[in-house]
N, C-alpha and C positions, 0 to 999 in steps of 0.2 A: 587252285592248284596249277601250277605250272609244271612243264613234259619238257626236257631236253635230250636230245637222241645223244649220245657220245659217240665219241670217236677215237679208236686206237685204245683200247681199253677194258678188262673183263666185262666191266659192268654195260651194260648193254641201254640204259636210259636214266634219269636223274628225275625222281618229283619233287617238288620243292613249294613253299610257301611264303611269302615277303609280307610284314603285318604292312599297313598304312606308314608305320614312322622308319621305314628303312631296315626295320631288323629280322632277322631268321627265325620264323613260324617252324618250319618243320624242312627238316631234308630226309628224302629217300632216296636208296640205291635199287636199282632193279639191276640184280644178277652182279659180278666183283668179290671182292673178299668180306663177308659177311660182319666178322666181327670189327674188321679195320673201317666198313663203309659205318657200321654203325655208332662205330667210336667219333668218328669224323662229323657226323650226323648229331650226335649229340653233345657235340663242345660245341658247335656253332649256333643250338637253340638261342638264341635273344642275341647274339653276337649285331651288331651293324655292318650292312651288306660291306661297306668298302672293307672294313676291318677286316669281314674274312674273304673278302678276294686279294686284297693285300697278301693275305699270310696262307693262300694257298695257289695263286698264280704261278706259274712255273716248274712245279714240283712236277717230280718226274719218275718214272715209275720202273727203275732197274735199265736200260738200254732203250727204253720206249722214251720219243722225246713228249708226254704227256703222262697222268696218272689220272684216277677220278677224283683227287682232291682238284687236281687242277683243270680237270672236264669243267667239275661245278663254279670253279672258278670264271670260267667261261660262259657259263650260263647265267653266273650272276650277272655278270658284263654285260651278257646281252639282253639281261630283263632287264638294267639298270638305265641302259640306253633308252628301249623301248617305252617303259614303262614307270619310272620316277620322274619326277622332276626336280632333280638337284641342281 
């Protein structure tokens, strides 16, 4: 399980999971809008890492220049650096 702290954002941290082959094991919101983080959280089960930082990097969250679609987006980035080898 992987922890990323967010920033500028209700939700207050991101759990997340990456199987071996690149895809979405599991996303959790700690604190944000519940049913929106959860909705978010479950279109992206088996999703591949790029495909949903693709399609959630930059989203934005009413006058905040970030959302926690696009925190997570973030965090895939930076496990993906860290921690794949593509």
């Amino acid at each position: 399980m992987e922890r990323y702290k967010t920033r500028g954002t209700c939700s207050q941290e991101i759990d997340f999971e990456v199987n071996p082959d690149g895809t979405i094991q599991s996303v959790k919101f700690i604190g944000g809008c519940s049913g929106n983080t959860q909705g978010v959280a479950a279109l992206l089960r088996g999703m591949d890492i790029d495909e949903a930082i693709r399609r959630l990097d930059g989203i934005r969250c009413g006058f905040r220049p970030t959302s926690c679609p696009d925190q997570l987006a973030q965090a895939l980035k930076r496990y993906r650096e860290e921690k794949l080898q593509r």
